[in-house]
PDB file of N, H, CA, C and O in Angstrom:
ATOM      1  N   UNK A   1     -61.851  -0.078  62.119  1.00  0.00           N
ATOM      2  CA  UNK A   1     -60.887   1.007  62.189  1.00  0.00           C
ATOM      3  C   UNK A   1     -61.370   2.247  61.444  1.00  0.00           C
ATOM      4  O   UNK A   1     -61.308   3.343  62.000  1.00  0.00           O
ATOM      5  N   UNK A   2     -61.828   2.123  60.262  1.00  0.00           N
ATOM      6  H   UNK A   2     -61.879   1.232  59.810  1.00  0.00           H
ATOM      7  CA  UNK A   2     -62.299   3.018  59.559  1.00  0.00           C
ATOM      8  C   UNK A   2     -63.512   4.132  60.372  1.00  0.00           C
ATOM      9  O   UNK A   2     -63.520   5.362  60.416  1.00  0.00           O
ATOM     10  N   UNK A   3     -64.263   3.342  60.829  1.00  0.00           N
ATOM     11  H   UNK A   3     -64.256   2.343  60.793  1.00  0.00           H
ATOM     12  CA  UNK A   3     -65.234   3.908  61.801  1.00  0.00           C
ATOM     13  C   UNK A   3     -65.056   4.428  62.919  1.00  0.00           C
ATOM     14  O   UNK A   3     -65.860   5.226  63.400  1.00  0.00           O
ATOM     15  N   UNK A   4     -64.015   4.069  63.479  1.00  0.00           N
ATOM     16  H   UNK A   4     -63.362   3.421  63.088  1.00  0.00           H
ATOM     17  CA  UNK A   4     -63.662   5.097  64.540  1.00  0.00           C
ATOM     18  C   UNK A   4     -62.671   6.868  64.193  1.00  0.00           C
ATOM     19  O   UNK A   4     -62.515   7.835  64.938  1.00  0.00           O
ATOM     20  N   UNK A   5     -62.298   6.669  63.057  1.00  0.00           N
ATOM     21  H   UNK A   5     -62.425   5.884  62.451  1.00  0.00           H
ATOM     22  CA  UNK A   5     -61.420   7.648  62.604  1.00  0.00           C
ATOM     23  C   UNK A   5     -62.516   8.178  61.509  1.00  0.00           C
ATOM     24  O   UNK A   5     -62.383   9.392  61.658  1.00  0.00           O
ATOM     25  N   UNK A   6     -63.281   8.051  60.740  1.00  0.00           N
ATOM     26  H   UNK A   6     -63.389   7.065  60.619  1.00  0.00           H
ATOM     27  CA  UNK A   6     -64.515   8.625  60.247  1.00  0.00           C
ATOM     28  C   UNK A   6     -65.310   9.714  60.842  1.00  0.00           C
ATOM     29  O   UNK A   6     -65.595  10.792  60.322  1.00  0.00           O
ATOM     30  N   UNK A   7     -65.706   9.162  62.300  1.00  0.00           N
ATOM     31  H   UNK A   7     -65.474   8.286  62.722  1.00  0.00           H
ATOM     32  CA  UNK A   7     -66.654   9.793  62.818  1.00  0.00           C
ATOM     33  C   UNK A   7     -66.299  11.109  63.340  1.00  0.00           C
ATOM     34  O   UNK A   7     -67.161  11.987  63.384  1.00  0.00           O
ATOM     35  N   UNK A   8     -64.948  11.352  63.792  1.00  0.00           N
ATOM     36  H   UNK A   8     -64.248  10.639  63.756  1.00  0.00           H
ATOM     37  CA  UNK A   8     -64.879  13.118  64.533  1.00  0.00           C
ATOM     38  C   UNK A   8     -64.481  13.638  63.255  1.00  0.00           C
ATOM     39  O   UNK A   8     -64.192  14.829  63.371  1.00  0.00           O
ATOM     40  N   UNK A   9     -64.286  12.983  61.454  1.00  0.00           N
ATOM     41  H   UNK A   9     -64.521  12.015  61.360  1.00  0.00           H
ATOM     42  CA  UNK A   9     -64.268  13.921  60.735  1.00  0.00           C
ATOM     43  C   UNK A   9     -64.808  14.220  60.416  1.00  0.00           C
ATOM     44  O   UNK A   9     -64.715  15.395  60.064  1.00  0.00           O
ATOM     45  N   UNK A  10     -66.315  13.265  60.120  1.00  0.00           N
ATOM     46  H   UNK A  10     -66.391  12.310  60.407  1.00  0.00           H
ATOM     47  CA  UNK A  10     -67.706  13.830  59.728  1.00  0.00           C
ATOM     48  C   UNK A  10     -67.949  14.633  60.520  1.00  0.00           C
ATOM     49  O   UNK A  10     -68.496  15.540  59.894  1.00  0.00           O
ATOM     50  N   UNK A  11     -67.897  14.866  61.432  1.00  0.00           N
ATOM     51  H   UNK A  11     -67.453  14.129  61.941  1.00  0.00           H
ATOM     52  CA  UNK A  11     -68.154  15.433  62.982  1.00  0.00           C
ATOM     53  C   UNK A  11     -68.157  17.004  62.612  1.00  0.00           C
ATOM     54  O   UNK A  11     -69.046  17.839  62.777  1.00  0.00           O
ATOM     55  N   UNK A  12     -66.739  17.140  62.003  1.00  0.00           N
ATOM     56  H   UNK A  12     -66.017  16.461  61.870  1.00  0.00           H
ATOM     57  CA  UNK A  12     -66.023  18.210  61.855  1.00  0.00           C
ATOM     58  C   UNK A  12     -65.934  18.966  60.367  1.00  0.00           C
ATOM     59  O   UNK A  12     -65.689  20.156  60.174  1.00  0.00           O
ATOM     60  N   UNK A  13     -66.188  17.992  59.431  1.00  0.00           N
ATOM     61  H   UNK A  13     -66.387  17.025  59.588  1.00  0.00           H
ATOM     62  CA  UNK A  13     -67.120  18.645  58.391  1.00  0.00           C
ATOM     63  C   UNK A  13     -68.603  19.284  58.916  1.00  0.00           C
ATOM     64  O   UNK A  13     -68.870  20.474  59.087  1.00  0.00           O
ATOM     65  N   UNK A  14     -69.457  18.132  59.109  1.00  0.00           N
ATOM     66  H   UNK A  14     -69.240  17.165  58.970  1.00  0.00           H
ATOM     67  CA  UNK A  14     -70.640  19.195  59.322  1.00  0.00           C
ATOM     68  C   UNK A  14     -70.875  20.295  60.143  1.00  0.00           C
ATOM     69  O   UNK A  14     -71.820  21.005  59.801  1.00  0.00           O
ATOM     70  N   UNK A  15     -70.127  20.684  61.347  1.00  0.00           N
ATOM     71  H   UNK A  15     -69.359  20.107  61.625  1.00  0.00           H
ATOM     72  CA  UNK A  15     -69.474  21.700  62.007  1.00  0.00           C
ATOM     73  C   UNK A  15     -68.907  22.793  60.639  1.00  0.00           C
ATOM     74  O   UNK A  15     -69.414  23.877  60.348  1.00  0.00           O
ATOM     75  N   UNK A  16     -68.147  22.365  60.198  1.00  0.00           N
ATOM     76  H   UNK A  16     -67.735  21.485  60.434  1.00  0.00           H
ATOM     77  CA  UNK A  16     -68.024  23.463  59.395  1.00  0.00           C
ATOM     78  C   UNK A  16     -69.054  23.714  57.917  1.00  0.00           C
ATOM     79  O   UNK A  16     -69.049  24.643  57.109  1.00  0.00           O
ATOM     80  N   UNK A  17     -69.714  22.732  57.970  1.00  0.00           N
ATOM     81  H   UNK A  17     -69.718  21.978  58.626  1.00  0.00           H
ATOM     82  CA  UNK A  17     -70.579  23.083  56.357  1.00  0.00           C
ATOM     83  C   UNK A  17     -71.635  24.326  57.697  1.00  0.00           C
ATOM     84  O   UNK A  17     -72.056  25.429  57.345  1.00  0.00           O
ATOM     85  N   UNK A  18     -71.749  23.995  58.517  1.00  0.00           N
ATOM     86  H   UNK A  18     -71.407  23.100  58.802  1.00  0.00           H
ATOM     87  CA  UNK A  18     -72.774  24.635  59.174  1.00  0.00           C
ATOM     88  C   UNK A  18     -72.573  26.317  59.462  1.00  0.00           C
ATOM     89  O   UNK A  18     -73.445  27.152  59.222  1.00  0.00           O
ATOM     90  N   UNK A  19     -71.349  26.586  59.977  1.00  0.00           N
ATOM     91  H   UNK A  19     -70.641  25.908  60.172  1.00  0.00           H
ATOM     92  CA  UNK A  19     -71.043  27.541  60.102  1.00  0.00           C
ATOM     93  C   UNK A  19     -70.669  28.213  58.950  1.00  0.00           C
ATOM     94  O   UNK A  19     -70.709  29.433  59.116  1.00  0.00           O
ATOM     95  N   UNK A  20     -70.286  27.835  57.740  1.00  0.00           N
ATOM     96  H   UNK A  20     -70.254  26.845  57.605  1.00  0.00           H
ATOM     97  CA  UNK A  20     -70.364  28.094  56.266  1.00  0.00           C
ATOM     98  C   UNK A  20     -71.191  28.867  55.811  1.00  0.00           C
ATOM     99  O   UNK A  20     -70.994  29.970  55.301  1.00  0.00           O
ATOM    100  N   UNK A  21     -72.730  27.986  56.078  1.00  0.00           N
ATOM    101  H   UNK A  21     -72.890  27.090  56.492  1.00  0.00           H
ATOM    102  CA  UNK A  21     -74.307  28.356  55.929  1.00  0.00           C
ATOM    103  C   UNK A  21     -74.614  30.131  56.474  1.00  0.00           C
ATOM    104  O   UNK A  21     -75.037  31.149  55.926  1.00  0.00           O
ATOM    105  N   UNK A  22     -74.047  29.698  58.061  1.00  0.00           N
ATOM    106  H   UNK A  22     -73.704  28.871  58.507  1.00  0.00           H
ATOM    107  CA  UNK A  22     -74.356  30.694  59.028  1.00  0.00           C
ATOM    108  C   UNK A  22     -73.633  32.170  58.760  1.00  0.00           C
ATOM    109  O   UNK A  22     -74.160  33.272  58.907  1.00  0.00           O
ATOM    110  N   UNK A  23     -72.350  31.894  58.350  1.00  0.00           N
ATOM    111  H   UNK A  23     -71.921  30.998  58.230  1.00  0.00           H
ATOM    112  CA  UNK A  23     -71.570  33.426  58.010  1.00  0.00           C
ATOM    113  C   UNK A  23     -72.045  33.946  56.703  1.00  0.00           C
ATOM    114  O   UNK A  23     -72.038  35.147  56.434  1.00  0.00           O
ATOM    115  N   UNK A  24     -72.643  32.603  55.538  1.00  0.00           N
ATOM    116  H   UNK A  24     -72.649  31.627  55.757  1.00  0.00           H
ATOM    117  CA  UNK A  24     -73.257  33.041  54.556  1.00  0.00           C
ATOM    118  C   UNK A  24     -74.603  33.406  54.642  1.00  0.00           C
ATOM    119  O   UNK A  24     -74.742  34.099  53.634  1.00  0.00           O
ATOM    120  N   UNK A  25     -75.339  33.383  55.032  1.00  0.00           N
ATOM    121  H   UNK A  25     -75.226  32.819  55.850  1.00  0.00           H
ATOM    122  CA  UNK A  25     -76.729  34.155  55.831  1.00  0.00           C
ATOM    123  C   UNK A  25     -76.592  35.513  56.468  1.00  0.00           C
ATOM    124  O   UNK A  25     -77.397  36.406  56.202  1.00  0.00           O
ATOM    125  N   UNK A  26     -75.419  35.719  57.447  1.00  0.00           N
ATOM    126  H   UNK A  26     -74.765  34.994  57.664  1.00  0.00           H
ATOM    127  CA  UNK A  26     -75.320  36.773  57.765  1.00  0.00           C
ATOM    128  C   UNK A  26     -74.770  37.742  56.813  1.00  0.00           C
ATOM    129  O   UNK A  26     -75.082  38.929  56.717  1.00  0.00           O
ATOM    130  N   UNK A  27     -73.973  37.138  56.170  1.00  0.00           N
ATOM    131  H   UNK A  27     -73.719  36.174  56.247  1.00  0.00           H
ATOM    132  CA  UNK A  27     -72.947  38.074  54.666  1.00  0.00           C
ATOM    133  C   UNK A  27     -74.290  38.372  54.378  1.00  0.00           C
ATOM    134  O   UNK A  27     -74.366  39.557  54.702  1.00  0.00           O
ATOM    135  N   UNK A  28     -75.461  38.008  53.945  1.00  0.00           N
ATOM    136  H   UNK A  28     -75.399  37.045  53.682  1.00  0.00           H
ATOM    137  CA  UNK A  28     -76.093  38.416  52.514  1.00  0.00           C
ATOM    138  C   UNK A  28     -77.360  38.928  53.339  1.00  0.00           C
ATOM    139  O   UNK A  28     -78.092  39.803  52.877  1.00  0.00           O
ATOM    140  N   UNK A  29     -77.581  38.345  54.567  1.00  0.00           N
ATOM    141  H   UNK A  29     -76.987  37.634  54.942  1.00  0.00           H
ATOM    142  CA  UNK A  29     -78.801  38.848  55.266  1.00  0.00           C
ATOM    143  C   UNK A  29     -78.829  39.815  56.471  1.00  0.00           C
ATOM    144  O   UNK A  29     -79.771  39.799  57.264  1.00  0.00           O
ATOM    145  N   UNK A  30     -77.671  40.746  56.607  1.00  0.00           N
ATOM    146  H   UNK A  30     -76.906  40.759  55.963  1.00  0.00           H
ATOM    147  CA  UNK A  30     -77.362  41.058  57.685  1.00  0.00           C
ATOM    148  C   UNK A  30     -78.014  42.364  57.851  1.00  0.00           C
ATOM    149  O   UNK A  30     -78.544  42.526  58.950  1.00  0.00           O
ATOM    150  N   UNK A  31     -78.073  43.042  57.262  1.00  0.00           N
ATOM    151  H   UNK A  31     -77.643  42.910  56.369  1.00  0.00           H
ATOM    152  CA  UNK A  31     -78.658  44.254  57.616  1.00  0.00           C
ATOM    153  C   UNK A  31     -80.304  44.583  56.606  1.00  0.00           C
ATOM    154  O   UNK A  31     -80.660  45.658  56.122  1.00  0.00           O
ATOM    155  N   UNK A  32     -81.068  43.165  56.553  1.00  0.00           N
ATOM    156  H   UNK A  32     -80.779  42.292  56.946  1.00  0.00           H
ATOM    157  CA  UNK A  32     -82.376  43.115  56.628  1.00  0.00           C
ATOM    158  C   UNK A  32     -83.402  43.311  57.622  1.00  0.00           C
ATOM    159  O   UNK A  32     -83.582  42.349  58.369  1.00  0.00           O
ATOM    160  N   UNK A  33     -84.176  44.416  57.819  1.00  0.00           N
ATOM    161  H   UNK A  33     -84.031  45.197  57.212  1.00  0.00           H
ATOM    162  CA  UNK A  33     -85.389  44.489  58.799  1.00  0.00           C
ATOM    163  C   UNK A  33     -86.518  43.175  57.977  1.00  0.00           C
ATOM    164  O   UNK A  33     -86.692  42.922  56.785  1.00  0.00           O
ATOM    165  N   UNK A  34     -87.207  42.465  59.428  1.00  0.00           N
ATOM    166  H   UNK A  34     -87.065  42.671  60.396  1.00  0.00           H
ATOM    167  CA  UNK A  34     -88.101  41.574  59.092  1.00  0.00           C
ATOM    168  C   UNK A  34     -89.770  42.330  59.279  1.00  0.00           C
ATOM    169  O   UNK A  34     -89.921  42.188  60.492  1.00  0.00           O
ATOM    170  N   UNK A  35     -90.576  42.767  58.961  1.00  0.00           N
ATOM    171  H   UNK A  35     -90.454  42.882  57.975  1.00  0.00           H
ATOM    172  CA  UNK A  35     -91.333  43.297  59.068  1.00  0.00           C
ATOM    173  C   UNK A  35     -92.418  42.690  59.779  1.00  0.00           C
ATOM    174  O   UNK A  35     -93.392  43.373  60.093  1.00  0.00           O
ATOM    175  N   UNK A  36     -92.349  41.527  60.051  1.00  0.00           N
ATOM    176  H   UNK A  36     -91.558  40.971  59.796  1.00  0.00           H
ATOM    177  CA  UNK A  36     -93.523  40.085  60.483  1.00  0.00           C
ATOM    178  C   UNK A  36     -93.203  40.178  62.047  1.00  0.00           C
ATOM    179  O   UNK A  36     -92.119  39.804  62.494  1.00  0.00           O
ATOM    180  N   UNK A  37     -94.292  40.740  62.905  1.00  0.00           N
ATOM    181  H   UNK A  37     -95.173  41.044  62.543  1.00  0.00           H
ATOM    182  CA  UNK A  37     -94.374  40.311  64.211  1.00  0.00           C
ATOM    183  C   UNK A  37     -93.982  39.262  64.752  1.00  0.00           C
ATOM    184  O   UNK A  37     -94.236  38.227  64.136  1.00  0.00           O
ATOM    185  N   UNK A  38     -93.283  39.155  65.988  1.00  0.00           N
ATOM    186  H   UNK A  38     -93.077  39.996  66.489  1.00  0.00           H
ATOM    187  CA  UNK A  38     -93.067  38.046  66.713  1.00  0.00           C
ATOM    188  C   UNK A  38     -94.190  37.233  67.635  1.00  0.00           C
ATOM    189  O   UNK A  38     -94.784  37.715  68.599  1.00  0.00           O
ATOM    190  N   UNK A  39     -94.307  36.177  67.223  1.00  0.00           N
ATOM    191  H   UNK A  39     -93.824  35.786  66.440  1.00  0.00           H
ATOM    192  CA  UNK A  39     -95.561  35.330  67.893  1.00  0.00           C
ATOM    193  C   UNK A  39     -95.291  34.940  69.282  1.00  0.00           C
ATOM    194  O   UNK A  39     -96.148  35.248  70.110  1.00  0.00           O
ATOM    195  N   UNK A  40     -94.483  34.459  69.584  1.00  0.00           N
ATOM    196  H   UNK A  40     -93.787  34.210  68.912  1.00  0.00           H
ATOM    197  CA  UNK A  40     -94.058  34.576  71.178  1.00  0.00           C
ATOM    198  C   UNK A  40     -93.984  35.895  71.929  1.00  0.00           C
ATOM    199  O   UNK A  40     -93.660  35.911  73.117  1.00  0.00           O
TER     200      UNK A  40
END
C-alpha cells in the first residue's frame, strides 16, 4: 500500500525540486551573455 501512494508523490516532489532549480537559474542567470561558441 505504501508503494503505490509513495510513488506519484515522489513523482511530484521531484517535479517540483526541478522546476525550483530551473526558476532559480533563471532568477540569478537570466540576463547573462555566454561568450563560448556553439559547437553544433
Amino acid at each position: 500500500c505504501v508503494g503505490i501512494r509513495a510513488t506519484p508523490i515522489a513523482e511530484a516532489m521531484v517535479a517540483l525540486v526541478l522546476m525550483d532549480h530551473a526558476l532559480r537559474h533563471r532568477a540569478q542567470n537570466g540576463d547573462v551573455v555566454c561568450e563560448t561558441p556553439k559547437i553544433c
